[in-house]
C-alpha positions as CSV (number, residue, x, y, z in Angstrom):
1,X,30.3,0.8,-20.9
2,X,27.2,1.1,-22.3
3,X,26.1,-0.9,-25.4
4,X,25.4,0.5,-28.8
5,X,21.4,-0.6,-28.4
6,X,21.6,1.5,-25.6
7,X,23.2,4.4,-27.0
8,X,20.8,4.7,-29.9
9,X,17.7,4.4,-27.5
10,X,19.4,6.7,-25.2
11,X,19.3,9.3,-28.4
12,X,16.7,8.5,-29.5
13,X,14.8,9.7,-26.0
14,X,17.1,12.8,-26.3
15,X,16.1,13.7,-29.9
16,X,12.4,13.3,-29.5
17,X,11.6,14.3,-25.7
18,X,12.8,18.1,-24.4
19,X,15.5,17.5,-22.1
20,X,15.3,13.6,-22.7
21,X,13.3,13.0,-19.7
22,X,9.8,13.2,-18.7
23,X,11.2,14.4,-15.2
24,X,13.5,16.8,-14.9
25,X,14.9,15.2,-12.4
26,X,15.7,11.9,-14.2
27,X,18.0,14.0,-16.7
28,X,21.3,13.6,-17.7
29,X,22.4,16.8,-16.2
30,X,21.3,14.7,-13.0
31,X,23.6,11.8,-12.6
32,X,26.9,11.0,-12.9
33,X,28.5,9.7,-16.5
34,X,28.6,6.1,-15.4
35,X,25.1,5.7,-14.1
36,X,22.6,4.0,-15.9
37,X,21.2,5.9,-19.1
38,X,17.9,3.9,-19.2
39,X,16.4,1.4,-16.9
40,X,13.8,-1.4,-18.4
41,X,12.7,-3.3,-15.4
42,X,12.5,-3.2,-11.3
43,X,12.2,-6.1,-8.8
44,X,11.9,-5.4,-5.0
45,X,14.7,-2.8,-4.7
46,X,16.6,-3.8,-7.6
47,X,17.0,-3.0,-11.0
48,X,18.3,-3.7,-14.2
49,X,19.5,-1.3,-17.4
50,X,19.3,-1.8,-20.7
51,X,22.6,-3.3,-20.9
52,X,21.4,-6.0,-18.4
53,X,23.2,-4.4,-15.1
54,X,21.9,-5.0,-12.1
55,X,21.5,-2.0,-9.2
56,X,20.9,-1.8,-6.1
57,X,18.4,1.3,-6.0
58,X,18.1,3.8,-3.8
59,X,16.2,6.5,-6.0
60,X,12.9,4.0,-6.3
61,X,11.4,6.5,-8.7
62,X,11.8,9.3,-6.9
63,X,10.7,8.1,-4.1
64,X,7.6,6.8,-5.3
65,X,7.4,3.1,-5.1
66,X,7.7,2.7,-1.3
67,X,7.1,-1.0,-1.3
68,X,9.0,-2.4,-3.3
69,X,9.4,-2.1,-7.6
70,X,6.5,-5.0,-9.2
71,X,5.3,-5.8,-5.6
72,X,3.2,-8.5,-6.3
73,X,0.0,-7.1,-3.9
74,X,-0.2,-4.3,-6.2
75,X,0.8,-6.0,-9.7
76,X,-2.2,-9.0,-8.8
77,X,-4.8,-6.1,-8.2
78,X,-3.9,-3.7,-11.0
79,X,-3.8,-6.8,-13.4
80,X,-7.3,-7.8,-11.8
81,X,-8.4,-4.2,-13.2
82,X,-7.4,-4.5,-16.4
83,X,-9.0,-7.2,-17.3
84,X,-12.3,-5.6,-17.0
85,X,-11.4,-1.9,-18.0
86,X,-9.4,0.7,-17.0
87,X,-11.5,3.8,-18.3
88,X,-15.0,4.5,-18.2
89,X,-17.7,6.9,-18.5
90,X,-19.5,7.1,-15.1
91,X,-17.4,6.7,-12.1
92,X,-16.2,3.7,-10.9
93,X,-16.8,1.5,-7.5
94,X,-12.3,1.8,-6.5
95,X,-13.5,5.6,-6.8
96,X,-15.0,6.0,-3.5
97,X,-13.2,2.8,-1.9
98,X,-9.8,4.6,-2.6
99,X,-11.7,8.2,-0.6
100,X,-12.7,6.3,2.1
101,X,-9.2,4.7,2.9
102,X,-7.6,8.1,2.3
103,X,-10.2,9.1,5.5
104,X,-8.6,6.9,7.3
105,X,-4.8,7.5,7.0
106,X,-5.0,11.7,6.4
107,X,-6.3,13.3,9.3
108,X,-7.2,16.5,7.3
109,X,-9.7,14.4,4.9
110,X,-13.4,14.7,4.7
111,X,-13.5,14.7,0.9
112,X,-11.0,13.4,-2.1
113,X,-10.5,14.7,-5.4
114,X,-7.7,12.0,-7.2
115,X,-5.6,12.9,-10.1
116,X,-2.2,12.2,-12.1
117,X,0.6,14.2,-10.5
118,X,1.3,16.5,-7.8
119,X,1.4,19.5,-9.7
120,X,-2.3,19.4,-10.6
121,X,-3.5,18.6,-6.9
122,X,-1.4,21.5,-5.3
123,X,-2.3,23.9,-7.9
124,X,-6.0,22.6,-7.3
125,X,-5.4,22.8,-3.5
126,X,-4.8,26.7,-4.3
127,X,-7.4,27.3,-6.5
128,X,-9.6,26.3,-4.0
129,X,-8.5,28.5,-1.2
130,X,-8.5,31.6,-3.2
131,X,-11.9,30.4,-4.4
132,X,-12.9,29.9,-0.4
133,X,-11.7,33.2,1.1
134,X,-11.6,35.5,-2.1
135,X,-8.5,36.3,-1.8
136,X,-5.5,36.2,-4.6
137,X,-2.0,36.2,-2.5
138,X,-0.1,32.7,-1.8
139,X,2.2,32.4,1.2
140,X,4.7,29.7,0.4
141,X,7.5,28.5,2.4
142,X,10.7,29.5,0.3
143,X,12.9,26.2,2.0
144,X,11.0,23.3,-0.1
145,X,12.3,22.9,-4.1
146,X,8.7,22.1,-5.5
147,X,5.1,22.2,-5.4
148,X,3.9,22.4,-8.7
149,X,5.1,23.2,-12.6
150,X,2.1,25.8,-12.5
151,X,3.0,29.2,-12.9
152,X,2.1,29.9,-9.3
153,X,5.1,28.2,-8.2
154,X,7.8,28.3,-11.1
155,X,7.3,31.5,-11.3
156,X,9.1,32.0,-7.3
157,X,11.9,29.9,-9.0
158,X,15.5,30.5,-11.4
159,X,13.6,28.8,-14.1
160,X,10.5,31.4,-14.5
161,X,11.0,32.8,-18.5
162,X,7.4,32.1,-19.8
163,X,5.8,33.1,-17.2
164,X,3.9,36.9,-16.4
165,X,5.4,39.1,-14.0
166,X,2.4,39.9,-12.8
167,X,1.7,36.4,-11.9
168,X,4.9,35.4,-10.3
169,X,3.9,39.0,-7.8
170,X,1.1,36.8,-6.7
171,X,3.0,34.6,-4.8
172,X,5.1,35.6,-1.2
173,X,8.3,33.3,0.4
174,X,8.7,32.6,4.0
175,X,11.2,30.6,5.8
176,X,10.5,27.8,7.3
177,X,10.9,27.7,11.2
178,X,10.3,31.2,11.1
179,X,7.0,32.4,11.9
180,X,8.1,35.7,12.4
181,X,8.6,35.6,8.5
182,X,5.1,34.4,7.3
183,X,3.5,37.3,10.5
184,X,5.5,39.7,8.4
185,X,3.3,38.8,5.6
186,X,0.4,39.0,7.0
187,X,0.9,42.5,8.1
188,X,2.2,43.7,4.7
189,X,-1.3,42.0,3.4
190,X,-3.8,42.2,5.1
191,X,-7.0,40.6,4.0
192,X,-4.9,39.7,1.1
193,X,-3.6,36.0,1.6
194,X,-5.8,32.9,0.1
195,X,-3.4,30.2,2.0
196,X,-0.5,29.0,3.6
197,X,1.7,26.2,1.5
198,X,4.3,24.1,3.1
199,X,6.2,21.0,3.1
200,X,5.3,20.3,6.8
201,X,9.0,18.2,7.6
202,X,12.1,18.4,4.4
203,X,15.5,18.9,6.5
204,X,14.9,20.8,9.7
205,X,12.5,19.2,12.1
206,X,9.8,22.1,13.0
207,X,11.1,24.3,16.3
208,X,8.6,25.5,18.9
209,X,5.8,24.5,17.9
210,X,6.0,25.9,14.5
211,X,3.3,23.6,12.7
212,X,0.9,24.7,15.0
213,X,2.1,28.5,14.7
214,X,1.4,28.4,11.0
215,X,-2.2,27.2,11.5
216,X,-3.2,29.4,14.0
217,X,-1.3,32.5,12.4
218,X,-3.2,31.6,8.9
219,X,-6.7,31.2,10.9
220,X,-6.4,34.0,12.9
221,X,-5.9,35.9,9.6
222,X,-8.3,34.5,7.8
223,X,-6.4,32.1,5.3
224,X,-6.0,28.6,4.2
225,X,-3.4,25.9,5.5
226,X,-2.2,23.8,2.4
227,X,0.1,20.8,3.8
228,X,1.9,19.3,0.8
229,X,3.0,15.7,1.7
230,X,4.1,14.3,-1.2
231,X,7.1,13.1,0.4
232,X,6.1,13.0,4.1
233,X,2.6,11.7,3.0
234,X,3.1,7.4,4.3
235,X,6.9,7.4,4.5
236,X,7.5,9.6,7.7
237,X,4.5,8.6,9.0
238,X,1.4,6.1,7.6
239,X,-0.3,9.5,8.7
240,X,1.9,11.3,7.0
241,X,3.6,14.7,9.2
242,X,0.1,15.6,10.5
243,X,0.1,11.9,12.6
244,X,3.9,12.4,12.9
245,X,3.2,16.1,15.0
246,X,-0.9,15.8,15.3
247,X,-0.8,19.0,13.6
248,X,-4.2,19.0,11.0
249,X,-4.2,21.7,8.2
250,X,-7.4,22.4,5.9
251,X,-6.1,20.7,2.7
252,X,-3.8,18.9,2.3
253,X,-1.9,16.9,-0.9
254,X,-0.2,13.3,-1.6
255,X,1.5,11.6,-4.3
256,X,4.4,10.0,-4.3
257,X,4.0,6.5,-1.7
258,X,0.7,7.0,-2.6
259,X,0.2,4.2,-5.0
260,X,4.0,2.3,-5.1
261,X,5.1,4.2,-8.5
262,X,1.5,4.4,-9.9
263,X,0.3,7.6,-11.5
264,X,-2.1,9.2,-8.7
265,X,-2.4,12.1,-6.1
266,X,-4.8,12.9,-3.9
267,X,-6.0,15.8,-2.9
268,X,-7.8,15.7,1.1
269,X,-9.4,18.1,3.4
270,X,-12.1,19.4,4.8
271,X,-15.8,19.2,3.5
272,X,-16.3,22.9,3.9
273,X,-13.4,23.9,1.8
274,X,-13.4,20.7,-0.6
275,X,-17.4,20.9,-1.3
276,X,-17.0,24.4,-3.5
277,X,-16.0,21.5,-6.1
278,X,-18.6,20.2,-5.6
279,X,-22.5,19.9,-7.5
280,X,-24.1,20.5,-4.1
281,X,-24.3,23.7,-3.4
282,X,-26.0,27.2,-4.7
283,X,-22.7,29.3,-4.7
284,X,-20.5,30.3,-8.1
285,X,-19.0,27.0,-9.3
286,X,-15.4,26.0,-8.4
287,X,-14.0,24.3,-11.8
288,X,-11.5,22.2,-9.3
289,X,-9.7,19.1,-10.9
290,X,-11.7,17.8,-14.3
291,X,-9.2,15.2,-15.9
292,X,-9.9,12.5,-17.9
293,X,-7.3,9.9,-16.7
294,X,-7.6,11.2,-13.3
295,X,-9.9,7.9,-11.7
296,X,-7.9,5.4,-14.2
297,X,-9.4,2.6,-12.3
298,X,-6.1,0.3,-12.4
299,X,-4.0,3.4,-10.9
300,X,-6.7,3.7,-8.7
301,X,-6.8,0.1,-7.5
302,X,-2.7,0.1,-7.5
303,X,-3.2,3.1,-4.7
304,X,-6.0,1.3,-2.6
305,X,-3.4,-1.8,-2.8
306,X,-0.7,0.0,-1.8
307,X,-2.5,2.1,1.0
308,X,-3.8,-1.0,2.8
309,X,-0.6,-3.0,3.1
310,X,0.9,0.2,4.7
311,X,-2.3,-0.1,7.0
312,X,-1.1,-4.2,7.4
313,X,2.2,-3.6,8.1
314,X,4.5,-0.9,9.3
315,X,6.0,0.9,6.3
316,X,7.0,4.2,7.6
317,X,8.5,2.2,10.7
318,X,10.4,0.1,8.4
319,X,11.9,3.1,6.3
320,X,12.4,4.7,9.9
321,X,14.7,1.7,11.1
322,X,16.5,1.0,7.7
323,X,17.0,5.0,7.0
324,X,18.6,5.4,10.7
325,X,20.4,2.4,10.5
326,X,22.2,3.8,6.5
327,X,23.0,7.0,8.4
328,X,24.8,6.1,11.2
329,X,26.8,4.0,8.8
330,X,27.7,6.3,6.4
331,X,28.5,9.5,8.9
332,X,30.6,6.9,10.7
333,X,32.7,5.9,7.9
334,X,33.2,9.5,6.9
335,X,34.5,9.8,10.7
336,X,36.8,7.0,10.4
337,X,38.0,8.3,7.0
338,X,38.7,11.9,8.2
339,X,36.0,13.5,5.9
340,X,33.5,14.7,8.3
341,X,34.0,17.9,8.2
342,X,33.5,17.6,4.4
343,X,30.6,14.7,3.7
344,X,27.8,14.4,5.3
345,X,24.3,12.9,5.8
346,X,21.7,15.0,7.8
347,X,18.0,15.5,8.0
348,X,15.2,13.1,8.8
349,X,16.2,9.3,8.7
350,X,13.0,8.5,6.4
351,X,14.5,10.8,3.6
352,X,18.4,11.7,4.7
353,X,20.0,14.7,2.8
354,X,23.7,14.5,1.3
355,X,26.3,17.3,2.1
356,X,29.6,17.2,0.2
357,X,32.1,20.2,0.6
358,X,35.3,20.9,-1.4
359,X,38.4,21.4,0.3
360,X,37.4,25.0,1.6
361,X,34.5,23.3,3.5
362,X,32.0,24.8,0.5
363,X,28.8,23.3,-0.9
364,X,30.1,21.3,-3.6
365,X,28.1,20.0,-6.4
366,X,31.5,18.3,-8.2
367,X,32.0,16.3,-4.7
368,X,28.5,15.1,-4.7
369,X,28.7,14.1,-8.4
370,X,32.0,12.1,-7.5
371,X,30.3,10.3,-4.6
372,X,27.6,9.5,-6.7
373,X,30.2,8.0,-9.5
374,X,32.1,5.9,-7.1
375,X,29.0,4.4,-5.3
376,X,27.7,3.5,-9.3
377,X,30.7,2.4,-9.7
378,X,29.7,-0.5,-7.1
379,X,26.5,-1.0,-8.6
380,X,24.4,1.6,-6.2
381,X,22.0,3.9,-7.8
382,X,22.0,6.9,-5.1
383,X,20.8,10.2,-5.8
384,X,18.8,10.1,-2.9
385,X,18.0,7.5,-0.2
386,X,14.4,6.6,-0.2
387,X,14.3,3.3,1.3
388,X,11.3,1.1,0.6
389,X,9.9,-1.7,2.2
390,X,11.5,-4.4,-0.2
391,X,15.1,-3.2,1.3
392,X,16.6,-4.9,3.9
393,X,19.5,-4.9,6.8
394,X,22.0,-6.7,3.4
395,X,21.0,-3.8,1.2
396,X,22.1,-1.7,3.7
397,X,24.8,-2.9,4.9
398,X,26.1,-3.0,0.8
399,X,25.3,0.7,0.4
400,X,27.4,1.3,3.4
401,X,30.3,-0.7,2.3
402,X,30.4,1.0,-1.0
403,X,30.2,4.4,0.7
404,X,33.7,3.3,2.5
405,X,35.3,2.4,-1.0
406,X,34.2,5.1,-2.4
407,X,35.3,7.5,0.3
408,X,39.3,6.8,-0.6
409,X,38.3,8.4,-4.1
410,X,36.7,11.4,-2.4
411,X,40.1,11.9,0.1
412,X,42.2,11.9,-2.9
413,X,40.3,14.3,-4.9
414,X,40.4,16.8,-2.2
415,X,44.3,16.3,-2.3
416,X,44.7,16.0,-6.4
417,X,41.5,18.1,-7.4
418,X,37.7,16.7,-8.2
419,X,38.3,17.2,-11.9
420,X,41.2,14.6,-12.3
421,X,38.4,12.7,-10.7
422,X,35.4,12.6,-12.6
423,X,34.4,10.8,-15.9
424,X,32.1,13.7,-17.1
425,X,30.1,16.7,-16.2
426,X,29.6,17.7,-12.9
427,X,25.5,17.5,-12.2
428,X,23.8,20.9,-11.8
429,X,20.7,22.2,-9.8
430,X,17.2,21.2,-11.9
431,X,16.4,25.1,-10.9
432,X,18.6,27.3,-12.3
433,X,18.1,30.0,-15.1
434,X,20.5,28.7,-18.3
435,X,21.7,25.1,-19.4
């Protein structure tokens, strides 16, 4: 129950912020009713509410801090920062450190253009390859949630009132493993599409060489290959998907890993592409990323931290392990409980998908919102797994035990009905068209 300071912070946030969260996805409409409504500080891979609960988290900022909430390589350095500035008016030395180390982990990168969010370096990403082939159609794959709040993007989505008509036209869907679907494109375009944008790895692992399709499809027709990695950038792979498949797109984007919860993205690829953003050529300019806040030198320095103890130790190896490991666990307690056919964990290990089904073997969003109750109800914060480095085998093995518990509440909803079951409001999709 949560206290009354915490309920007037908690409105306060809701008054004064549009849909009381800076993220959409942190909303209320997000979680279940007893998880925690604000959380004031992290440790490793704990943390603790305002009414002084502790959790075992599994969300880690959605699933940006990969080593660990206030790991102390990253605290020490961005504290080092501070003390001498974190904002100035020429660039700064952790400017051109930070681009060099990016060389080394993205395959793709000859050049770096840093900034807040991944919104801004996808969008940029964009701009660049319409600016590089003169060309105004995007091809994006129609299987990954996100790339960007721009109105390239939200525009393809339930959640696109605001945006032109004519702008939301400028953008084409394929399906991912489905080359077939993006050739189709092509050939109803021609000479038309800028790039290609994917999420190189989300559920499905790529079939036949499909990676390697996509480049050669977009080259051979004279576009752009955009690979964002936000997710897959340092957590499947310290070279993100294109070390995990050795397939090397033209641009590509990173944000969340990138700097352990820190606000900076990256934007990488190649010189020839990257340069139009550049002072050193003759050509019309290429207003790329210009943002004030974008080389904050203690995000910056948080990011070069964070980057070289993934280059020390094996991170993405780690979240490998743990993630298979949290799996098998789960999926077999399901078996043993009978409710395989109706819960579910699938996808990569490094970032594992949740399917809950009702009783008719549908998608459920109800189910999923009770699973989620039950396993807060045992002190886990779940709404996804995103494992960092800070978790261990006992963290596991806790997340799987509460997963059994909370398993008995999901067999008897499916006999007495979900709704007996839960304490509030289902959660709902962040995309969809009304409240």
């Amino acid at each position: 129950m949560s206290t009354e300071r915490t309920k007037a912070l908690h409105e306060r946030g809701r008054r004064r912020i549009p849909g009381g969260a800076h993220t959409y996805s942190k909303g209320d409409d997000q979680f279940p009713a007893n998880a925690p409504h604000l959380i004031e500080r992290g440790e490793g891979c704990w943390c603790w509410d305002t009414d002084g609960r502790r959790w075992l988290d599994f969300g880690m900022g959605l699933r940006s801090v990969i080593l660990g909430h206030a790991y102390p390589a990253v605290v020490e350095v961005v504290q080092e920062q501070l003390r001498r500035g974190s904002n100035f008016t020429r660039p700064a030395p952790i400017e051109g450190e930070l681009a060099e180390l990016m060389t080394e982990v993205a395959p793709c990168a000859e050049m770096c253009k840093f900034a807040k969010n991944g919104s801004d370096v996808t969008t940029a990403a964009t701009r660049l390859a319409r600016a590089f082939t003169g060309r105004d159609l995007i091809a994006a794959c129609r299987a990954n949630p996100f790339y960007s709040f721009d109105d390239w993007w939200i525009g393809r989505t339930e959640v696109s009132r605001g945006i032109p008509q004519a702008v939301r036209d400028l953008t084409l869907l394929f399906d991912y493993n489905d080359a077939d679907s993006l050739r189709t494109l092509f050939d109803a375009h021609p000479g038309r599409i800028a790039c290609v944008v994917l999420e190189p790895v989300a559920v499905e692992p790529p079939r036949d060489g499909f990676l390697k399709t996509v480049v050669d499809l977009a080259h051979r027709n004279g576009a752009v290959v955009i690979f964002d990695e936000m997710i897959s950038g340092f957590r499947y792979h310290l070279k993100g998907a294109q070390g995990l498949y050795g397939v090397v797109p033209d641009l590509a984007t990173y944000g969340k890993g990138l700097a352990n919860g820190f606000s900076v993205s990256a934007l990488c690829g190649r010189t020839e592409i990257m340069g139009l953003g550049g002072l050193d050529h003759d050509q019309e300019r290429v207003f790329l990323l210009s943002a004030t806040h974008g080389a904050e030198t203690h995000s910056l320095a948080a990011a070069a931290a964070c980057v070289r103890e993934m280059l020390r130790f094996d991170v993405a190896g780690h979240i490998k392990r743990l993630g298979a490991r949290i799996v098998a666990g789960m999926n077999e307690a399901a078996r043993h409980a009978g409710l395989e056919r109706y819960v579910e964990w699938t996808g990569y290990e490094q970032s594992p998908v949740l399917l809950c089904r009702d009783r008719e073997g549908a998608p459920s969003l109800p189910f999923r919102t009770l699973l989620f109750q039950e396993m807060a109800a045992r002190g886990i914060l779940i709404p996804c797994v995103a494992i960092s480095f800070s978790h261990g085998e006992a963290e596991i093995d806790a997340a799987i035990g509460a997963f059994r518990e909370s398993l008995t509440v999901y067999a008897r909803a499916l006999e007495e009905g979900v709704e007996r079951h839960l304490a509030g409001a289902a959660v709902k999709p962040v995309f969809r068209r009304h409240n």
